[in-house]
NUMARLUM-919558 format. One record per residue: x negated, y negated, z of N, C-alpha, C, CB in turn; residue in one letter. Coordinates in Angstrom, 3 decimals, padded with zeros to 6 digits. Each point is the difference from the previous one (the first is absolute). Glycine has a CB too. Layout:
N
{node {X, Y, Z}, {X, Y, Z}, {X, Y, Z}, {X, Y, Z}, "a"}
...
END
This chain:
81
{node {-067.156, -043.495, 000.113}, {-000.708, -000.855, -000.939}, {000.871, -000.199, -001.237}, {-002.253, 000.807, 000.857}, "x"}
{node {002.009, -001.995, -001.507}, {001.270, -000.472, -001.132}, {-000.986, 000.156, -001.288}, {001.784, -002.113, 001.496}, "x"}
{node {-000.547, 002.884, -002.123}, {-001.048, 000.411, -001.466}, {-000.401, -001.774, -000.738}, {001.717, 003.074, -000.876}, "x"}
{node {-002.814, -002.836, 000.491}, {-000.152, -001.796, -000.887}, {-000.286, 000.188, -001.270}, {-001.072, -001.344, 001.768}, "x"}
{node {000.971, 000.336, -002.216}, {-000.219, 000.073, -001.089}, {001.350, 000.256, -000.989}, {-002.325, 000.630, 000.995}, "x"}
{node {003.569, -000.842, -001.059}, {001.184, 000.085, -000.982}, {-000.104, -000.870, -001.157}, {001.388, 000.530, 001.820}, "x"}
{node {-002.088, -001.809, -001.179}, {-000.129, -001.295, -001.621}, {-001.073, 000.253, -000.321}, {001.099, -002.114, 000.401}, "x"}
{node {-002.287, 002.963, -000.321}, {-000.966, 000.101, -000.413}, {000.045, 000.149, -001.738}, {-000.552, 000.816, 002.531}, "x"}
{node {001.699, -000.379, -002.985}, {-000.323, -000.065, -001.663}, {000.244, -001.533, -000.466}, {000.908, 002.648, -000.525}, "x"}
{node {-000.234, -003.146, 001.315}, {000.639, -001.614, -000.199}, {-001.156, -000.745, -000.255}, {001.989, 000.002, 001.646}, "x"}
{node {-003.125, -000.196, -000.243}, {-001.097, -000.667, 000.114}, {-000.969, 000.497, -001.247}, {000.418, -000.283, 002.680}, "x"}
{node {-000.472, 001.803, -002.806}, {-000.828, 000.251, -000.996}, {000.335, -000.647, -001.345}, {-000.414, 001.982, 001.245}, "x"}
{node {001.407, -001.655, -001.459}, {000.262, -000.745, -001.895}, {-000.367, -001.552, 000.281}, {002.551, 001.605, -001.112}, "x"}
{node {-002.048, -002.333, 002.055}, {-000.234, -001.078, -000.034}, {-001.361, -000.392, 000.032}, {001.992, -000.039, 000.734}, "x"}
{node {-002.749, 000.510, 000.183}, {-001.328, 000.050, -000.122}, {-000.391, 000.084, -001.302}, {-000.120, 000.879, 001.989}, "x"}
{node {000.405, -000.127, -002.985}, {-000.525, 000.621, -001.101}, {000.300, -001.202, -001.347}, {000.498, 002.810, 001.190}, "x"}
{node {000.871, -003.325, -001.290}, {000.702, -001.097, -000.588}, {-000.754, -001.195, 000.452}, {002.259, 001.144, -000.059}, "x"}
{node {-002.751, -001.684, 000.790}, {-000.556, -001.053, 000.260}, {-001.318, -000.433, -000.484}, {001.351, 000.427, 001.562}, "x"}
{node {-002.549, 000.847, -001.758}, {-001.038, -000.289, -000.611}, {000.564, -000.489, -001.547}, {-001.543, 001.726, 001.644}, "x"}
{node {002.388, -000.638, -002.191}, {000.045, -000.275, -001.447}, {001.010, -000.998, -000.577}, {-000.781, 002.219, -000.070}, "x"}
{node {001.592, -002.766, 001.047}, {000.618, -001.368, -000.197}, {-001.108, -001.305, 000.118}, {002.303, 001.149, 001.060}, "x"}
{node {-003.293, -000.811, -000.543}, {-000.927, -001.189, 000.602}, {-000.765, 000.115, -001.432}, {-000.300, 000.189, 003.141}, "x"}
{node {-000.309, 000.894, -003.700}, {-001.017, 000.121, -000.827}, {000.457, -000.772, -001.220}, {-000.824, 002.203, 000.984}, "x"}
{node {002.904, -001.179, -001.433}, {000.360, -000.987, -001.254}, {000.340, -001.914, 000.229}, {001.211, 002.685, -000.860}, "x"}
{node {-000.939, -002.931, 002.369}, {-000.516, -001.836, 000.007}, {-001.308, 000.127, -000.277}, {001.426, -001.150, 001.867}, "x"}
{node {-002.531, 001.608, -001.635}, {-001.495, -000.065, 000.294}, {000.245, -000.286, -001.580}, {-001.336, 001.739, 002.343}, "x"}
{node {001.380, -000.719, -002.890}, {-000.196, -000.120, -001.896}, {000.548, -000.911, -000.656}, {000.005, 002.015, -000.208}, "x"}
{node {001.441, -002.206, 000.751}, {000.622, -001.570, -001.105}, {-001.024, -001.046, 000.607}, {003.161, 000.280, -000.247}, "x"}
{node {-003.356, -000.522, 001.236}, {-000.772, -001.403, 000.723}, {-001.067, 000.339, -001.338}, {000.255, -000.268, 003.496}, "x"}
{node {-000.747, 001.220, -003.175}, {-001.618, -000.256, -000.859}, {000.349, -000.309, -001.557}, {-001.535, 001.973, 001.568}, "x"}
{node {002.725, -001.437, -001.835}, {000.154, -000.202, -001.413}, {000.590, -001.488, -000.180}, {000.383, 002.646, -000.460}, "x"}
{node {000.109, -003.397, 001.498}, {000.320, -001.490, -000.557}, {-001.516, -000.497, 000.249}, {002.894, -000.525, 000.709}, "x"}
{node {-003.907, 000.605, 000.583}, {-001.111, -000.366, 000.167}, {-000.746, -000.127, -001.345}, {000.219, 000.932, 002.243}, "x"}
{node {-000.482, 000.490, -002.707}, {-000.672, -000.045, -001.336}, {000.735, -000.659, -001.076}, {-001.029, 001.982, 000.622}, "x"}
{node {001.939, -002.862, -000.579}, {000.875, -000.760, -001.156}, {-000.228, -001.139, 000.294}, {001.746, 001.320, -000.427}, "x"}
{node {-001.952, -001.416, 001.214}, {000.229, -001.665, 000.309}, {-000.709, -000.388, 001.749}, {002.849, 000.012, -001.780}, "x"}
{node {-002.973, -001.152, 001.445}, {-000.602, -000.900, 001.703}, {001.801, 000.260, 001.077}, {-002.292, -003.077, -001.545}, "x"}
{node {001.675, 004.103, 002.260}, {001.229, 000.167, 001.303}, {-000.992, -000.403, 001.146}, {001.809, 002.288, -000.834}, "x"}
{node {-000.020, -003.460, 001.751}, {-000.575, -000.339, 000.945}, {-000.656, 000.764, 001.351}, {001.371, -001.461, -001.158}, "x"}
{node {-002.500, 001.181, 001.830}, {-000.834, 000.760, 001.044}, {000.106, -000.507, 001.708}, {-001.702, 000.317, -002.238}, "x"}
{node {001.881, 000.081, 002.745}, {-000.116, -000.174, 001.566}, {-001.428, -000.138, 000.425}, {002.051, 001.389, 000.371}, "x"}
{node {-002.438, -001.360, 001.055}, {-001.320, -000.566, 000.554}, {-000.607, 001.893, -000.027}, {000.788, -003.020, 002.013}, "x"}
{node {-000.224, 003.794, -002.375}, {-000.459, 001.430, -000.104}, {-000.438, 000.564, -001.505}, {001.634, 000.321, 002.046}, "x"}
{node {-001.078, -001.488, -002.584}, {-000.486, 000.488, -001.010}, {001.440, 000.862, -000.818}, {-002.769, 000.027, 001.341}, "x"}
{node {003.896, 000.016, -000.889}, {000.961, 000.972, -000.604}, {000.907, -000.774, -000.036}, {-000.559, 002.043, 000.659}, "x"}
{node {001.557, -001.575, -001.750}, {001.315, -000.534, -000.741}, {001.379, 000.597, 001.236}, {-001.252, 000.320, -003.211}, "x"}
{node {001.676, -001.096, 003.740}, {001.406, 000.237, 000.710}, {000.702, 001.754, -000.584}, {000.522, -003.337, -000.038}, "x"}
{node {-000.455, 003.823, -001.101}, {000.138, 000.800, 000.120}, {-001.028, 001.184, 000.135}, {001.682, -001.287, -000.714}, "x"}
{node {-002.808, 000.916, 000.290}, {-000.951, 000.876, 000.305}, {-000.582, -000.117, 001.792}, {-000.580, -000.211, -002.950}, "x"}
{node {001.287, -000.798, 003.548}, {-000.157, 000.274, 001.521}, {001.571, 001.140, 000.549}, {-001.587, -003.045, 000.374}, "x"}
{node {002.326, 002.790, -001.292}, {001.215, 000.970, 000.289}, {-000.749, 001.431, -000.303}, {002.256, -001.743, -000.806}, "x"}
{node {-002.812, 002.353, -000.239}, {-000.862, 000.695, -000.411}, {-000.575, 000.551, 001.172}, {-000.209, -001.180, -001.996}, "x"}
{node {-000.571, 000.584, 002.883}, {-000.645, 000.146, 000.853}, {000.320, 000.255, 001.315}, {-000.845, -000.962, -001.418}, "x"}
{node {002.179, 000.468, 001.820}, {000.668, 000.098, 001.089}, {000.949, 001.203, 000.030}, {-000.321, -002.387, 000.157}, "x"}
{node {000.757, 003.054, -001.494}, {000.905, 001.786, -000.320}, {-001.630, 000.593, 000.019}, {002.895, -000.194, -002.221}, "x"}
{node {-004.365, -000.169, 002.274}, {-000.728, 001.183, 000.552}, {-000.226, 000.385, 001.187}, {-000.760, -000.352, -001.508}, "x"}
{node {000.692, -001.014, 002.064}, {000.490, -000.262, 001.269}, {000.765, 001.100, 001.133}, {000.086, -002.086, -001.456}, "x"}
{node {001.217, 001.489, 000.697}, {001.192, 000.922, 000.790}, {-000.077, 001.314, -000.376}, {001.603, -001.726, 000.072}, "x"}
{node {-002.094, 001.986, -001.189}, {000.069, 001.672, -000.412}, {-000.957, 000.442, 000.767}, {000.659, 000.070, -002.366}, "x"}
{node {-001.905, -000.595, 002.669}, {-000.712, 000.387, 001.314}, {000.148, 000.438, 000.998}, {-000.522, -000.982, -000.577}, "x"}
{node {001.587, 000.208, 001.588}, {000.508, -000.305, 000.735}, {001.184, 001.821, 000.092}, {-000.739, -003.458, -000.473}, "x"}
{node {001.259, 003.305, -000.722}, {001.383, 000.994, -000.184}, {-000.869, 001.433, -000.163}, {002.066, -001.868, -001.511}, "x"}
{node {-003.430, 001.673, 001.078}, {-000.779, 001.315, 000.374}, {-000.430, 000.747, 001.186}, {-000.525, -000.848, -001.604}, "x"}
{node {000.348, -000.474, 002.156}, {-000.514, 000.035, 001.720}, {001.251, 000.603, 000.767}, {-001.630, -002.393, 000.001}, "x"}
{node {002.705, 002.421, -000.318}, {001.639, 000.185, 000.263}, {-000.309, 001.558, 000.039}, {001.641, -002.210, -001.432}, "x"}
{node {-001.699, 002.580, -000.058}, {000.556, 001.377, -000.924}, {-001.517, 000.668, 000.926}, {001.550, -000.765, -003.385}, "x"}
{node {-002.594, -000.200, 003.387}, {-000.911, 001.658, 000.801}, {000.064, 000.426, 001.045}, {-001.427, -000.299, -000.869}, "x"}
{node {002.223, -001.018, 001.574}, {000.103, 000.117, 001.711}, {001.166, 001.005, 000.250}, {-000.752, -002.629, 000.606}, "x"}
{node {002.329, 002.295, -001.642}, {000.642, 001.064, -000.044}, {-000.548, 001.367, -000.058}, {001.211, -001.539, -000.787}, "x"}
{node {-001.468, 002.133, -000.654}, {-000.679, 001.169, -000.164}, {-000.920, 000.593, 001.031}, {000.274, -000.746, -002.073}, "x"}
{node {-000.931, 000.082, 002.789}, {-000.734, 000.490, 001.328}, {000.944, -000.045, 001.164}, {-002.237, -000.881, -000.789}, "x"}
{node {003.238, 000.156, 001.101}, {001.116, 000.801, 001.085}, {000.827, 000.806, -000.674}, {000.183, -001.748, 001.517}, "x"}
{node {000.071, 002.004, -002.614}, {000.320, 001.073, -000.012}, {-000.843, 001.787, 000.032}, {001.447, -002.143, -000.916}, "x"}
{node {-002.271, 001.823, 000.971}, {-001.143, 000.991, -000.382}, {-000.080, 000.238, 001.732}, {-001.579, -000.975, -002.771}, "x"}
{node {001.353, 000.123, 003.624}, {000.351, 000.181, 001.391}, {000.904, 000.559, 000.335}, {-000.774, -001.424, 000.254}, "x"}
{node {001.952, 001.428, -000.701}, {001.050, 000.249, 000.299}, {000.503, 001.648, -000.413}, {000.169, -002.739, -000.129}, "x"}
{node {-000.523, 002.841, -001.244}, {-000.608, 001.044, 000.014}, {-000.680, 001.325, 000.704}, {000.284, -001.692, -001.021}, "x"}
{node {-001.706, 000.900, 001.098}, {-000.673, 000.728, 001.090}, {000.956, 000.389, 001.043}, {-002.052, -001.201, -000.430}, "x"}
{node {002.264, -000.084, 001.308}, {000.441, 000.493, 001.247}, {001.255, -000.274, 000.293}, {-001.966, -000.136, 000.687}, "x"}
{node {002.852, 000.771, -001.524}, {001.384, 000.306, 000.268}, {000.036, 001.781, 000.126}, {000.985, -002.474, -001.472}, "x"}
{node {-000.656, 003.358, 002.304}, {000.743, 001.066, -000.035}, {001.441, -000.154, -000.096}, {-001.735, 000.829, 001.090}, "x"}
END
């Protein structure tokens, strides 16, 4: 059996960097919003506040990664002698 999990710190930071890159777009969007009339899509959101939305997205996604790792390794674990 092949040990897994070696990029697992890789996926994790990235995982981790992505909410809080999304949040500081999330905050400038709202801070030009509250300044002024910014243009809106059929969702209701500003092009970058759909970028916003798409790094929660993927950081989702890069979680689903980091838990699936951490659980083969925990297998691996287990059942390696």
């Amino acid at each position: 059996m092949k040990k897994p999990g070696n990029d697992v710190l890789v996926w994790f930071w990235i995982a981790v960097a992505l909410p809080v890159v999304a949040a500081i777009i999330q905050t400038i969007e709202n801070q030009r919003i509250f300044e002024g009339d910014v243009a809106r899509n059929i969702l209701n959101l500003t092009p970058l506040l759909t970028v916003a939305v798409g790094l929660y997205l993927l950081a989702g996604i890069f979680w689903i990664v980091v838990i699936h790792k951490a659980l083969s390794m925990l297998r691996y674990l287990v059942h390696s002698r």
